[in-house]
VEXMI-780824 format. One record per residue (C-alpha): residue number from 1; residue in three letters; chain; x, y, z. Coordinates in Angstrom, 3 decimals, decimal comma. Layout:
% residues N
(NUM; ALA; A; (X; Y; Z)),
...
***
This chain:
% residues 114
(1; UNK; A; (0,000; 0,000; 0,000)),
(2; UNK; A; (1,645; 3,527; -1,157)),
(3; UNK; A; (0,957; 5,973; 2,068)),
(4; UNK; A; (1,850; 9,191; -0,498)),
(5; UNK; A; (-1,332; 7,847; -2,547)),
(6; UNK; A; (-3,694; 7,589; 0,412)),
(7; UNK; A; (-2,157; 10,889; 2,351)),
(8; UNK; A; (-1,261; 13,192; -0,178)),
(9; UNK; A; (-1,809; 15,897; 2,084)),
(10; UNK; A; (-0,221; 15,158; 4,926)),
(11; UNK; A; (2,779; 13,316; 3,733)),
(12; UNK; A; (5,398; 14,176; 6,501)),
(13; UNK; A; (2,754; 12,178; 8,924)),
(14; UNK; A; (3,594; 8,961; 6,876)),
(15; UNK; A; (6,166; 7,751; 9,056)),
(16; UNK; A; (3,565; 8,018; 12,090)),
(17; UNK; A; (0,903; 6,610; 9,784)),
(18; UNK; A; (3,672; 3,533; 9,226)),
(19; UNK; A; (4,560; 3,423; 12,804)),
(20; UNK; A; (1,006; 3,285; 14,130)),
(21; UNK; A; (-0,006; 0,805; 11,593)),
(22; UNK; A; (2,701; -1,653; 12,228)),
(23; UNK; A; (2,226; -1,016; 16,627)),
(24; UNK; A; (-1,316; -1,835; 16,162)),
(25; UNK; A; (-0,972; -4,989; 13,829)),
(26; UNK; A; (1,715; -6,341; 15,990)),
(27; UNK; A; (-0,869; -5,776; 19,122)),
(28; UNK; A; (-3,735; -7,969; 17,917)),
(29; UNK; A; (-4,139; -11,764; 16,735)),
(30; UNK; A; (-4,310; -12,555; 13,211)),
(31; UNK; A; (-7,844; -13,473; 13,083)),
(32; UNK; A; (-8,556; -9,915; 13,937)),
(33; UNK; A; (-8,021; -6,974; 11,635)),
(34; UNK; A; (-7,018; -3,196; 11,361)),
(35; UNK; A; (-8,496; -0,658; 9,364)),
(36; UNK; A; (-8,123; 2,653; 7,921)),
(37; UNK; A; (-11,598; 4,849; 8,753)),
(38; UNK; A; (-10,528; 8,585; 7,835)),
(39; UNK; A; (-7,057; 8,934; 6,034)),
(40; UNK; A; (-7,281; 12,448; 6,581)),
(41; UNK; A; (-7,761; 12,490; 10,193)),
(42; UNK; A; (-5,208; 9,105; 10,625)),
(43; UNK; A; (-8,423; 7,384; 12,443)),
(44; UNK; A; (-7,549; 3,465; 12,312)),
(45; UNK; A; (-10,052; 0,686; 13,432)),
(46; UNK; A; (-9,846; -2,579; 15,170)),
(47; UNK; A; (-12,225; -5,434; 14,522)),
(48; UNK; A; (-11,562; -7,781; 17,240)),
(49; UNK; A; (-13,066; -11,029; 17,918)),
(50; UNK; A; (-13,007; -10,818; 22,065)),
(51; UNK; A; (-15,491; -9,375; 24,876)),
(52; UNK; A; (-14,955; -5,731; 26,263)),
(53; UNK; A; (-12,057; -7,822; 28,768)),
(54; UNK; A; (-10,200; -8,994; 26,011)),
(55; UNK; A; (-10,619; -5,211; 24,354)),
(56; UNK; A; (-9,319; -3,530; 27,367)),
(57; UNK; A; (-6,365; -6,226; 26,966)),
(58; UNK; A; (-5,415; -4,759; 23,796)),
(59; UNK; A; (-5,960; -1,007; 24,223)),
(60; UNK; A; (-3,396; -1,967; 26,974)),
(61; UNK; A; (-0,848; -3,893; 25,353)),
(62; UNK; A; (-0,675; -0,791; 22,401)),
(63; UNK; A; (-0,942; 2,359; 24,821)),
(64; UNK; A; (2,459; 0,111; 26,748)),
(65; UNK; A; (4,408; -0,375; 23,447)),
(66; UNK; A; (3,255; 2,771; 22,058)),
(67; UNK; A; (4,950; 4,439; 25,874)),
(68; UNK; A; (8,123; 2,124; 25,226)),
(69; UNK; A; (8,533; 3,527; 21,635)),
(70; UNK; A; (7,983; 6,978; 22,616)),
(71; UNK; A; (10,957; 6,346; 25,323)),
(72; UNK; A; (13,553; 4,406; 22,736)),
(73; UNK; A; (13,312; 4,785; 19,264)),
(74; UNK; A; (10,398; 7,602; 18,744)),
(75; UNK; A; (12,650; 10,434; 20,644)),
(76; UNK; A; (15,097; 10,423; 18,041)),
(77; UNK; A; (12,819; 9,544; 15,320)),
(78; UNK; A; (9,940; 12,867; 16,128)),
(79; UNK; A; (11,146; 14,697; 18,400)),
(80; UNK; A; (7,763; 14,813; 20,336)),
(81; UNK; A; (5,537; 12,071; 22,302)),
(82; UNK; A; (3,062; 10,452; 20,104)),
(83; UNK; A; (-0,739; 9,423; 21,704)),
(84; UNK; A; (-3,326; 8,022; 20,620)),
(85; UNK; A; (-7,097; 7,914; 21,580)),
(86; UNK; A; (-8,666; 4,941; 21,870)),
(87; UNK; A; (-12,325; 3,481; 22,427)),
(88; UNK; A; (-13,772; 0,029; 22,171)),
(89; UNK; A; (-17,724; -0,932; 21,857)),
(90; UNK; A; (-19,016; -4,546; 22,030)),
(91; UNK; A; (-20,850; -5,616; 19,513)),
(92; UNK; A; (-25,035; -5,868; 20,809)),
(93; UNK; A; (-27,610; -6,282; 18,263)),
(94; UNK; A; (-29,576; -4,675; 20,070)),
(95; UNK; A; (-28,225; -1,461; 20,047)),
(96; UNK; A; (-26,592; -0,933; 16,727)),
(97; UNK; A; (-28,307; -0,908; 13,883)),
(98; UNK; A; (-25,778; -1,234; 11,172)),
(99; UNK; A; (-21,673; -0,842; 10,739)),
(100; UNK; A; (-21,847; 2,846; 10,563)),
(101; UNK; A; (-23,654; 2,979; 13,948)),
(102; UNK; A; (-20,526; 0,582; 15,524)),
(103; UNK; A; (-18,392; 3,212; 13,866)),
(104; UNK; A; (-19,992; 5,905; 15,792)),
(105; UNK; A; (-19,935; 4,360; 18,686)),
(106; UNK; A; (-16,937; 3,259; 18,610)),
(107; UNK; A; (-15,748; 6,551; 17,943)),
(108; UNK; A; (-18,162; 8,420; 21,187)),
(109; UNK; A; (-15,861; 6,226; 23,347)),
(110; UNK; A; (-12,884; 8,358; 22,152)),
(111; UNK; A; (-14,127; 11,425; 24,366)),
(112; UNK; A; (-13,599; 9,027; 27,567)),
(113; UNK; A; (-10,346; 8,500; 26,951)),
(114; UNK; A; (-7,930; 10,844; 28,793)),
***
């Protein structure tokens, strides 16, 4: 996948964009998956196959190796502290109606996290 074809605009973020990806794949199983939402905004999804326990696993294990990288390798490489926000919604039929509606929801839990 070319990064200067999917952020044209923002191309000195591709390193980030790389870095990011490649944190969040190596975070999660391979039966799950990661996916680009807003290329503009750099707003990545995870589909995980786990309950809101195994979620708050994984929002763990990246917001640890994402800390690690900031303190090794991403000093040198950006000269700042990268973050990231993250939210997780379980799936309930019940309550959303279609994949855009997980996608919003999903996306509400980012004001939570601090």
């Amino acid at each position: 996948m070319r990064l200067d074809v999917l952020f044209p605009k923002i191309s000195w973020l591709r390193p980030f964009i790389h870095d990011v990806s490649q944190l969040s794949q190596a975070s999660i199983r391979t039966n799950d998956a990661l996916y680009l939402l807003d290329k503009d905004d750099a707003t990545w999804g995870l589909l995980l196959f786990t309950d809101s326990d195994g979620a708050k696993i994984v929002i763990e294990r990246i917001k640890l190796k994402l800390q690690e990288l900031n303190d090794t390798e991403f000093v040198k490489k950006y000269k700042v502290s990268l973050g990231l926000k993250i939210g997780a919604v379980e799936y309930q039929a019940s309550t959303i109606e279609n994949p855009l509606d997980f996608i919003v929801q999903a996306k509400k839990q980012l004001e939570y996290d601090v």
